[in-house]
N, C-alpha and C positions, 0 to 999 in steps of 0.2 A: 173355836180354839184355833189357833194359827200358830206354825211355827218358821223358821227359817232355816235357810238352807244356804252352805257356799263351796258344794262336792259340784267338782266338773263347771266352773266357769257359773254357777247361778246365786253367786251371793246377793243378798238381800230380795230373791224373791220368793215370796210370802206362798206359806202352803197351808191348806186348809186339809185339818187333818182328821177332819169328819168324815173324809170321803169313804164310805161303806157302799159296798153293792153285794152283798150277798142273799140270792132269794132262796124260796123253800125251795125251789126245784134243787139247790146244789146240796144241801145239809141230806135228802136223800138218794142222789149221784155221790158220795163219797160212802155211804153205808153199803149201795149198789157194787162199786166199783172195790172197794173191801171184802164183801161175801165174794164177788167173780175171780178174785185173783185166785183162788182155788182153782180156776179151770183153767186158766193158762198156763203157760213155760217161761213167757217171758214179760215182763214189761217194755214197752215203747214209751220214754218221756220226750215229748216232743216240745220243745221252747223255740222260741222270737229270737233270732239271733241279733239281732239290733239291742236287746234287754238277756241275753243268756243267763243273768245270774236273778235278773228281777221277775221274769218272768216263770222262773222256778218255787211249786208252790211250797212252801218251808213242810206241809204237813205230806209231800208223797212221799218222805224219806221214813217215816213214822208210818205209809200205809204201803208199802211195796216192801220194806223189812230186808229180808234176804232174798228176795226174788231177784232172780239175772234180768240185767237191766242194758238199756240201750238209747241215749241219750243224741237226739236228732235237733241239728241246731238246722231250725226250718225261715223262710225267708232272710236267707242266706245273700240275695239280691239286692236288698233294701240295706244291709247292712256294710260297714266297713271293714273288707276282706282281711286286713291286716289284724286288726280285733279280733278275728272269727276264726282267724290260725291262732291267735297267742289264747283263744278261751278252749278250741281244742283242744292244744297241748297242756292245757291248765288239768283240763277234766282228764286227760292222759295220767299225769302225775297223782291224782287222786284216785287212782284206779277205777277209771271209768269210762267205758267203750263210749265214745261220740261219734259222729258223723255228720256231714254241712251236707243240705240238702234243699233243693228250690221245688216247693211241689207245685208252682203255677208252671214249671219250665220240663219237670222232671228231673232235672241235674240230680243227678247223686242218687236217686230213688233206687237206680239198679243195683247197688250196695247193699242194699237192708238187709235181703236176703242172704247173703251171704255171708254178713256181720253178724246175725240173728243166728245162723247155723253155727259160726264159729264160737259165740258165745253158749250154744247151748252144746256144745262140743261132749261135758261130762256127762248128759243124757243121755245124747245120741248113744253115746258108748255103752253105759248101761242098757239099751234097751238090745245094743248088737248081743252084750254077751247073757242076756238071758233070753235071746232069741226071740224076740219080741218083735211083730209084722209093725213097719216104720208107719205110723201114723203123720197127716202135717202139726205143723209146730203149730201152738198156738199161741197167737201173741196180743194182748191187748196195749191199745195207745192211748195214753193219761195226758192232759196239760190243760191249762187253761184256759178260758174262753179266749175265741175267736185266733190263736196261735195258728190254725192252717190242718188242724186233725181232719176234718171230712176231705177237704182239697188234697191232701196226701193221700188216705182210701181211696179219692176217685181215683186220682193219678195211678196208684199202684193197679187199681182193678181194672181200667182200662176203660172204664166207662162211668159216668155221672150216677153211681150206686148210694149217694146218700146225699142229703136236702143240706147244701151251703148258702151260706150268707156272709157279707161283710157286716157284721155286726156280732157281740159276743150275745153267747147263750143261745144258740140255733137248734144244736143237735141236743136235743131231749131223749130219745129213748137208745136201745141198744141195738147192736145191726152188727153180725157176723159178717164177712165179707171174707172171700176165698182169694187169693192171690198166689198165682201158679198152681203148683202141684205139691209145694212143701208147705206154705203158708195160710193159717186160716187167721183172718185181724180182727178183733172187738173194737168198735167204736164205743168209745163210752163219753159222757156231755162233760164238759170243760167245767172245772173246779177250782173257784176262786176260794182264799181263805178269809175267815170271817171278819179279820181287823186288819185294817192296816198301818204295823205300827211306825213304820216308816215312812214319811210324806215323801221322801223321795223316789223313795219304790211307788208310792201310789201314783205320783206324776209319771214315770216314766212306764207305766201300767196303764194310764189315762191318753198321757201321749200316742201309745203304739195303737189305741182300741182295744186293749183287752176291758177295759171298762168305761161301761155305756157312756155315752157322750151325755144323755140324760141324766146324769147324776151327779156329773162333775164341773166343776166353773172353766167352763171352755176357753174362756179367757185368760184365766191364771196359768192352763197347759200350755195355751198356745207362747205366754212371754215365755214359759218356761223352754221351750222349744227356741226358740228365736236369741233365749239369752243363753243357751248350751251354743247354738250355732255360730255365732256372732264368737265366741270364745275361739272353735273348735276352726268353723269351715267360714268365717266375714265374706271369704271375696264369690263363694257360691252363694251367700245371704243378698248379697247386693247385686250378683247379675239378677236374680229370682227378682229383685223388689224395685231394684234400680233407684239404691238410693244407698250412702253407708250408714252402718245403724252404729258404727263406733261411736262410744260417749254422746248414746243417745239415752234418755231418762226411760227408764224399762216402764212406768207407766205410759211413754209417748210410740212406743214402739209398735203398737198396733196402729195408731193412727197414720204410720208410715205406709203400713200394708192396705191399711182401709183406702188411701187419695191414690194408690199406687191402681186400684179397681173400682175407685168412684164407687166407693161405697159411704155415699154422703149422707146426713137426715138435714133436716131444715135447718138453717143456720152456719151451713157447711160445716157440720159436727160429724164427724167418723162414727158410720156404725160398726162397735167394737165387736159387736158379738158376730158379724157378718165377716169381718175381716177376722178373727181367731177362728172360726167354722174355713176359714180358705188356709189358712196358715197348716189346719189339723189337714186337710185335705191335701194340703202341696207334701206336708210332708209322708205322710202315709201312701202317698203312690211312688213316693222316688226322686220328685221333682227338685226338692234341696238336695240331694244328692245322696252317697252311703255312708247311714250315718251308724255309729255303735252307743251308744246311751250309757251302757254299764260300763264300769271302766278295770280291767281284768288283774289289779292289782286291789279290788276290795276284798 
């Protein structure tokens, strides 16, 4: 089934809306991470701030309830900083503590803590006035594959305390982790939700790596990438590629990038699949530039 899309500069291209990645291990990390919220104080939702509204899974709102929350828009780097103030101040208005935060840099990580104390402000207080010896706060961090949750625990712990990967679905089991003297963190495995009914949420899910590059048609992400950019950022499209891709046929537009790295097969035919795997690579380290995917008026 295929549908289309023309939100943000991608008219006419073709989404495949089969794209499902959800395995056993996450249907029992959400039953997991359901019974644990009992032992914490706070929730930590940590999202892709290049995707801040897509990268938020629709079901933590139905599994955190009323638990005090603290909304950490992470790879804050890769993103487009003007975006990443107006999604702050978006989550502001919906009464919602945020924070922009870079955990391969540490930028902003020194906040937590004291955004997490302000937040749990009306505990602290009850626990003064019934004289209760201060225990650390304890806070578990939720969001989905591969957004940067163990690379923030290291960063915060001070030391490589839990097993990363660039790739979604790494951290499988759970790992307290102590930070200072007021903070104990749950790592818990990234939770994708079971459908997804938005192809464009899946592309821009697909796009950033939250889901495996093995399941999705790398080629359809990567036009999709290149026809957002070509919209958004053309003249950073064309130093990268050295060619302009304006009113270029969005089927031809890989074979720009494929001659642009001799990526040829017999018959001087473009390997597509060789040139969209470089395209997902330029753009997932930075190399197109900072870019925002979600666009803060959805």
């Amino acid at each position: 089934m295929a549908d289309r899309s023309d939100s943000g500069g991608q008219r006419g291209i073709t989404v495949d809306t089969s794209i499902q990645w959800y395995p056993g291990h996450m249907t029992r990390a959400r039953r997991q991470v359901t019974a644990d919220l009992a032992k914490v104080d706070l929730a930590i939702e940590l999202v892709d701030a290049r995707i801040p509204l897509s990268s938020r899974n629709p079901d933590i709102d139905t599994i955190i309830g009323e638990k005090p929350r603290l909304i950490l828009l992470n790879k804050a780097d890769l993103a487009d900083p003007d975006a990443t103030r107006r999604f702050v101040e978006r989550f502001r208005q919906a009464g919602l503590r945020s924070l922009v935060v870079e955990a391969s840099t540490g930028k902003g990580t020194k906040q937590i803590g004291p955004m997490v104390e302000q937040a749990l402000g009306p505990l602290l207080q009850r626990w003064q006035q019934r004289g209760m010896r201060p225990r650390p706060l304890r806070v578990m961090i939720l969001g989905i594959p591969n957004v940067g949750k163990s690379s923030l625990i290291n960063r915060l712990a001070g030391s490589k305390r839990t097993v990363t990967a660039n790739r979604p679905g790494v951290t499988r089991g759970q790992q307290w982790v102590r930070f200072g003297e007021k903070l104990e963190l749950l790592d818990t495995p990234g939770i994708l939700w079971p459908k997804f009914t938005d192809p464009l949420v899946a592309l821009k899910l697909a796009a950033t790596g939250a889901v495996s590059d093995l399941v999705v048609d790398v080629q359809a992400v990567a036009r999709f990438i290149l026809l957002h950019l070509r919209v958004r950022k053309p003249a950073l499209l064309q130093e990268r590629y050295r060619a302009d891709m304006s009113g270029v046929e969005e089927a031809e537009l890989l074979d720009i990038v494929g001659r642009r790295y001799g990526f040829l097969l017999p018959g001087n035919l473009v390997d597509q699949h060789k040139a969209a795997v470089q395209v997902l690579v330029d753009f997932r380290a930075g190399k197109l530039g900072h870019h925002t995917l979600d666009d803060d008026h959805e």
